[in-house]
Gaussian input, Z-matrix of N, CA and C with variables (Angstrom, degrees):
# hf/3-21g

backbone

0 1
 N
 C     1     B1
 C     2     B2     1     A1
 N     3     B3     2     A2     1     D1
 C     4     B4     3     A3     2     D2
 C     5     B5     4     A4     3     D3
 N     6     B6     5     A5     4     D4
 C     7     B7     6     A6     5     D5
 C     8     B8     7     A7     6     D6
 N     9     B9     8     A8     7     D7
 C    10    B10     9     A9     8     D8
 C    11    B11    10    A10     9     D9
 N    12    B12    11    A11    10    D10
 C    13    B13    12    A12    11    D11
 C    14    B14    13    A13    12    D12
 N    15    B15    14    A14    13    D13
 C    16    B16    15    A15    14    D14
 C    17    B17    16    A16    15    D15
 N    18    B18    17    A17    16    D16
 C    19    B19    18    A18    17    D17
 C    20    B20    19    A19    18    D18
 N    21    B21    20    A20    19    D19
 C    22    B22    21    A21    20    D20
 C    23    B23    22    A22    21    D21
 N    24    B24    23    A23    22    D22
 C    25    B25    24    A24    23    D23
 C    26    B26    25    A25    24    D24
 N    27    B27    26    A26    25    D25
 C    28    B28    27    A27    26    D26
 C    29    B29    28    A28    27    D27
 N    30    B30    29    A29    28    D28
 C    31    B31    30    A30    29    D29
 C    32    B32    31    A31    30    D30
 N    33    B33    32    A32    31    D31
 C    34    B34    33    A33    32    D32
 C    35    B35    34    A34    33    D33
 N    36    B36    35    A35    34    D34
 C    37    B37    36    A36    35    D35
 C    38    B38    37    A37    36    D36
 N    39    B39    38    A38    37    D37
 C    40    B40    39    A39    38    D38
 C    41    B41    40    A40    39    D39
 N    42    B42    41    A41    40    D40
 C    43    B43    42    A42    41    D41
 C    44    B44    43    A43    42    D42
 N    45    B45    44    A44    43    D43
 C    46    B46    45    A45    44    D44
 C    47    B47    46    A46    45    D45
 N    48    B48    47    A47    46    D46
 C    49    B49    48    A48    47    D47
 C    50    B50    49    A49    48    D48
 N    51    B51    50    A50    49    D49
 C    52    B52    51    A51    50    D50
 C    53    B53    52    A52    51    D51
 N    54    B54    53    A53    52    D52
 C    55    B55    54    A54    53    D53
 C    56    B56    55    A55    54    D54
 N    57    B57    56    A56    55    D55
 C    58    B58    57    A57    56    D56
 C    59    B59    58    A58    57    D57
 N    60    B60    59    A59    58    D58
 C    61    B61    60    A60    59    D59
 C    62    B62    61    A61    60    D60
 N    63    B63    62    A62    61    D61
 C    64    B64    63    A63    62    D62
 C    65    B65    64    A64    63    D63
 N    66    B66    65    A65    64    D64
 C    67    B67    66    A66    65    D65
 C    68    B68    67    A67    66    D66
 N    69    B69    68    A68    67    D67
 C    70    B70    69    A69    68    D68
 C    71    B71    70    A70    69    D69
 N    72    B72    71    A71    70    D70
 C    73    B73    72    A72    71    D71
 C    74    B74    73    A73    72    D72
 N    75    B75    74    A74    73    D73
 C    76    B76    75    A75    74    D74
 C    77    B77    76    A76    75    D75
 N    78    B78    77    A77    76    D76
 C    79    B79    78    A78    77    D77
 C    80    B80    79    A79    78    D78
 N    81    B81    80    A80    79    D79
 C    82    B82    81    A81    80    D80
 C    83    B83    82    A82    81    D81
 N    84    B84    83    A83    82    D82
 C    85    B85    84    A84    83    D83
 C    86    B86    85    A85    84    D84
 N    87    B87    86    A86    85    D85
 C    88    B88    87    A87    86    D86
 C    89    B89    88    A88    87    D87
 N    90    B90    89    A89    88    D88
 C    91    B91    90    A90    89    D89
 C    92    B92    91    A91    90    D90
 N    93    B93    92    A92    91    D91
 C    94    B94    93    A93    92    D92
 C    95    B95    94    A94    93    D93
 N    96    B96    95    A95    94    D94
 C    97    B97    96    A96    95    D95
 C    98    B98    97    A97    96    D96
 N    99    B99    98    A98    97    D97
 C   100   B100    99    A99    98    D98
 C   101   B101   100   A100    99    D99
 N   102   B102   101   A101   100   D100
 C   103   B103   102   A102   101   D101
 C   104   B104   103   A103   102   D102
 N   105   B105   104   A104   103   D103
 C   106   B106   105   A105   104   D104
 C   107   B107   106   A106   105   D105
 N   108   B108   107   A107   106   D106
 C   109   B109   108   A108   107   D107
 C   110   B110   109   A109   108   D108
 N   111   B111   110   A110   109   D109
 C   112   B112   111   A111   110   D110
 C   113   B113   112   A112   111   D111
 N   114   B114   113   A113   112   D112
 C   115   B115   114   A114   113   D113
 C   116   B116   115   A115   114   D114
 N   117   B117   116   A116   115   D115
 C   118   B118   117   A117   116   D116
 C   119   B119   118   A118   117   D117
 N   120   B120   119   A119   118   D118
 C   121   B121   120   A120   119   D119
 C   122   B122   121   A121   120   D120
 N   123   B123   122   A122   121   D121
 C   124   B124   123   A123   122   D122
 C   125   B125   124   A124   123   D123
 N   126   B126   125   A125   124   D124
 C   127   B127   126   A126   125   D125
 C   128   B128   127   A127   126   D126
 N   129   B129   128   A128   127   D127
 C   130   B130   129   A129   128   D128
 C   131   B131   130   A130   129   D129
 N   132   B132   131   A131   130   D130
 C   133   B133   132   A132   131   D131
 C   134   B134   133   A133   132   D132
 N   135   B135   134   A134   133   D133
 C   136   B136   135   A135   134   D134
 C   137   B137   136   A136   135   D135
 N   138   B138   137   A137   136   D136
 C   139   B139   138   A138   137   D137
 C   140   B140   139   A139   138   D138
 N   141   B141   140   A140   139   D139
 C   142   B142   141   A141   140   D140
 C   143   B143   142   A142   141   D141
 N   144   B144   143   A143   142   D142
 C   145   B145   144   A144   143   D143
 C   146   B146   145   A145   144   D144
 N   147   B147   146   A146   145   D145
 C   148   B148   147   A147   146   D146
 C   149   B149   148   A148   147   D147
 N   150   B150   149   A149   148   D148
 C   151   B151   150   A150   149   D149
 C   152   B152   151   A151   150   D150
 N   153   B153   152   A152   151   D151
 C   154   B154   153   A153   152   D152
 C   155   B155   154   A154   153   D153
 N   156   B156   155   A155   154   D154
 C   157   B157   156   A156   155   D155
 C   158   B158   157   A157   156   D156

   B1=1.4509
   B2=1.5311
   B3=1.6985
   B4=1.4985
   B5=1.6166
   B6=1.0375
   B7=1.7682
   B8=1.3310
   B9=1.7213
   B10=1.6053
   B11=1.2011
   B12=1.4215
   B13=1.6247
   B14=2.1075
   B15=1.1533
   B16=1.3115
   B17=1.7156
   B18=1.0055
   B19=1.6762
   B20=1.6882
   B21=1.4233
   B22=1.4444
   B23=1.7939
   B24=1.2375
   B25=1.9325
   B26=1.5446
   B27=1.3473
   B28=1.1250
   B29=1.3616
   B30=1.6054
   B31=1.4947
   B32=1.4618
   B33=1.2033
   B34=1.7297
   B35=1.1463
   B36=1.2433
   B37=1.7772
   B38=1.5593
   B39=1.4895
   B40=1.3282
   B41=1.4641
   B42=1.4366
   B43=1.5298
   B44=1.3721
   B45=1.6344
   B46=1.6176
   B47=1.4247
   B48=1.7802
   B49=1.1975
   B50=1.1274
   B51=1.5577
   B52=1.6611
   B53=1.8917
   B54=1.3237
   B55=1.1809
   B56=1.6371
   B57=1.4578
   B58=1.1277
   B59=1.4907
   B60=1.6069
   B61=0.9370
   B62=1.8351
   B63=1.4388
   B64=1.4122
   B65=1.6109
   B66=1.0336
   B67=1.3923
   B68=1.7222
   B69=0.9753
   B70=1.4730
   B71=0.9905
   B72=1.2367
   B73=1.8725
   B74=1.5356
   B75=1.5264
   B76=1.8411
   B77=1.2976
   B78=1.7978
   B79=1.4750
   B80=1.6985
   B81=1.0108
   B82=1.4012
   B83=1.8296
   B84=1.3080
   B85=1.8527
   B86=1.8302
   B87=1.7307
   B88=1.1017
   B89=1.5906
   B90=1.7885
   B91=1.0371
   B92=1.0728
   B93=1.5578
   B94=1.4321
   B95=1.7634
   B96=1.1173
   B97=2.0831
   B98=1.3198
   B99=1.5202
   B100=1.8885
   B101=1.5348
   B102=1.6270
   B103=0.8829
   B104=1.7156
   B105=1.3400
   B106=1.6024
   B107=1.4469
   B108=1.6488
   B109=1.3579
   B110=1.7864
   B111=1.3622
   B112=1.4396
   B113=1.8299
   B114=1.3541
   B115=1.4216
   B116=1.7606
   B117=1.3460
   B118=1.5131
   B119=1.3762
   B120=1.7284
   B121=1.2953
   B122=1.6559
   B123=1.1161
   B124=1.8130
   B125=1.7759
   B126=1.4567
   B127=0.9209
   B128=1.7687
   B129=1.4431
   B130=1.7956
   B131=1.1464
   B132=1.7582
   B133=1.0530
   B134=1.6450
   B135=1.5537
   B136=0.9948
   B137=1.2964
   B138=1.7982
   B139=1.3357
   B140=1.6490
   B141=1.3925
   B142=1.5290
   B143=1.6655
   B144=1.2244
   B145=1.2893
   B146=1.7855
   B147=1.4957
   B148=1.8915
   B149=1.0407
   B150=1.3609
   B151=1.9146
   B152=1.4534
   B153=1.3549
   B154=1.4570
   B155=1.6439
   B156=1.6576
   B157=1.5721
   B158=1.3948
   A1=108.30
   A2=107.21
   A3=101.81
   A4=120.64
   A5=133.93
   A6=135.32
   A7=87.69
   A8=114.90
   A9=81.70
   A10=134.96
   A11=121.11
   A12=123.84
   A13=107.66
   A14=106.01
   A15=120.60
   A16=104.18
   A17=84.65
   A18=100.10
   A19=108.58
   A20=97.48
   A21=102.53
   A22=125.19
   A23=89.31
   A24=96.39
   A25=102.92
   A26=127.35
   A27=105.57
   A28=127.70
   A29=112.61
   A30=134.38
   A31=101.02
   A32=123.68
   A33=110.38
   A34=129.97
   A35=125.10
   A36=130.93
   A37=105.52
   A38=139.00
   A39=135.83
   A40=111.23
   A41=123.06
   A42=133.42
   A43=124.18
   A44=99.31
   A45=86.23
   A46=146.01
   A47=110.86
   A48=113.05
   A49=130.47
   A50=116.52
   A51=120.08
   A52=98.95
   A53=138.59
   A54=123.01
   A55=84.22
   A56=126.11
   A57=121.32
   A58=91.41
   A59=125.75
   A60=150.08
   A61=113.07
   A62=127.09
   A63=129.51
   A64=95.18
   A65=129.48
   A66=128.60
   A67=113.31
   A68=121.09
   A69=134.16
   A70=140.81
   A71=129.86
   A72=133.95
   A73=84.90
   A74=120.91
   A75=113.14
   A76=113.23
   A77=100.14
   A78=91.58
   A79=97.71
   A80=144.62
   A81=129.95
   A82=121.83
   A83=104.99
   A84=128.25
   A85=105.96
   A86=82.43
   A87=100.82
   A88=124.61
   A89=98.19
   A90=122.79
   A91=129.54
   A92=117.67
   A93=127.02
   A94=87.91
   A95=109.13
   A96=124.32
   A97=101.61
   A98=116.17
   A99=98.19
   A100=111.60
   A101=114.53
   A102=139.23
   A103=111.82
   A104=113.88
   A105=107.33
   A106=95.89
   A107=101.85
   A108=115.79
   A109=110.45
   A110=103.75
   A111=102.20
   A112=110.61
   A113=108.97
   A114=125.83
   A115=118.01
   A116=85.44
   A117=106.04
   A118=99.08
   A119=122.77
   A120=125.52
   A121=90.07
   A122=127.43
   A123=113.84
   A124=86.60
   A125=119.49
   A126=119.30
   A127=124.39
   A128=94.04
   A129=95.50
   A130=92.33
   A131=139.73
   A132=115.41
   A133=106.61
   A134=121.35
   A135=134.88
   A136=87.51
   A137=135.20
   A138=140.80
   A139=101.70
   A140=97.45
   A141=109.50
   A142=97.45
   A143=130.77
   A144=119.19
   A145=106.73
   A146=91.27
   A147=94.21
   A148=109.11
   A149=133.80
   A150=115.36
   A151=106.00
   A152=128.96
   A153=84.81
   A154=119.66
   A155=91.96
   A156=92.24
   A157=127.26
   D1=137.50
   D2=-178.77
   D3=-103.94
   D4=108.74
   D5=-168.11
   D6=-23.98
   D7=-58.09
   D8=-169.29
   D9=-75.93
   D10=7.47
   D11=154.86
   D12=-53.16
   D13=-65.19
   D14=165.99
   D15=-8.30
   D16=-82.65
   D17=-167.68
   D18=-46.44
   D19=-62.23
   D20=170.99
   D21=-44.48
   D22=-42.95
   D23=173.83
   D24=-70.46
   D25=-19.70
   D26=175.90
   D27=-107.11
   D28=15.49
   D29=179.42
   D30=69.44
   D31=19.16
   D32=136.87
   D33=-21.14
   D34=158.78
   D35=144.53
   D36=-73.95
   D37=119.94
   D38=158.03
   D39=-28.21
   D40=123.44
   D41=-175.63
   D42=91.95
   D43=-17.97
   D44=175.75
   D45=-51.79
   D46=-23.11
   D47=141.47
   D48=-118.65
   D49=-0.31
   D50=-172.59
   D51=-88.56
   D52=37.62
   D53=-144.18
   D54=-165.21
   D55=-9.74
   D56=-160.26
   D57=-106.77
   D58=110.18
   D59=176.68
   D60=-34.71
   D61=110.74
   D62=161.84
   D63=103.27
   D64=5.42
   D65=165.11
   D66=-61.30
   D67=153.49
   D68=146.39
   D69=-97.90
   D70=132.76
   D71=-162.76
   D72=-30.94
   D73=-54.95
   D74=-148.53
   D75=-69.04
   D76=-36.46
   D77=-169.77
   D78=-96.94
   D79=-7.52
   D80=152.57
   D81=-46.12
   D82=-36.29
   D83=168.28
   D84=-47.00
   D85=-68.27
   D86=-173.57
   D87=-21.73
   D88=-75.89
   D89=174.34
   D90=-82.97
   D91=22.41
   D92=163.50
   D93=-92.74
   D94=-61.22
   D95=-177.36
   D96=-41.85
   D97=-19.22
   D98=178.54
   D99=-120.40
   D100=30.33
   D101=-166.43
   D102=-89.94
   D103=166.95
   D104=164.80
   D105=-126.50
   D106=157.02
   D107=179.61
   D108=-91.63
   D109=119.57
   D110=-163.95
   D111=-41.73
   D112=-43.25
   D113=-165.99
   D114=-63.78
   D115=-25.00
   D116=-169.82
   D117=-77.21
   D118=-56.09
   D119=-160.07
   D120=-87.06
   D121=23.89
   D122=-174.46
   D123=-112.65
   D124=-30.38
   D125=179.25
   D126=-78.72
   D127=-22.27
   D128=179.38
   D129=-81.45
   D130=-33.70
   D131=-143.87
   D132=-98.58
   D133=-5.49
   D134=-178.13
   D135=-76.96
   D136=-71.92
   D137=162.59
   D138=12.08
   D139=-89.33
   D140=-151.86
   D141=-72.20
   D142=0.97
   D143=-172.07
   D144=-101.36
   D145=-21.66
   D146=163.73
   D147=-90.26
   D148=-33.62
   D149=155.62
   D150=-43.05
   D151=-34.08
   D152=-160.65
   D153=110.00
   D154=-26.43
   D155=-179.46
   D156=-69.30

């Protein structure tokens, strides 16, 4: 598997972390894995903003 698949599955821009100079395959993973998916949180936050909350 290539990080930059990663990124791409998660609607990244290509490089946003595979591009960041002195990284390692793991911790580039890493911090894609402790990441949020932009689309996902556009959707909770729309969610809670038609509640009202």
């Amino acid at each position: 598997m290539t990080v930059g698949w990663v990124e791409w599955l998660m609607g990244l821009p290509l490089g946003w972390v595979t591009d960041v100079p002195g990284l390692t395959r793991g911790q580039q993973l890493q911090i894609l894995g402790n990441g949020v998916v932009p689309q996902q949180a556009a959707t909770a936050f729309k969610a809670l903003l038609d509640l009202g909350v």
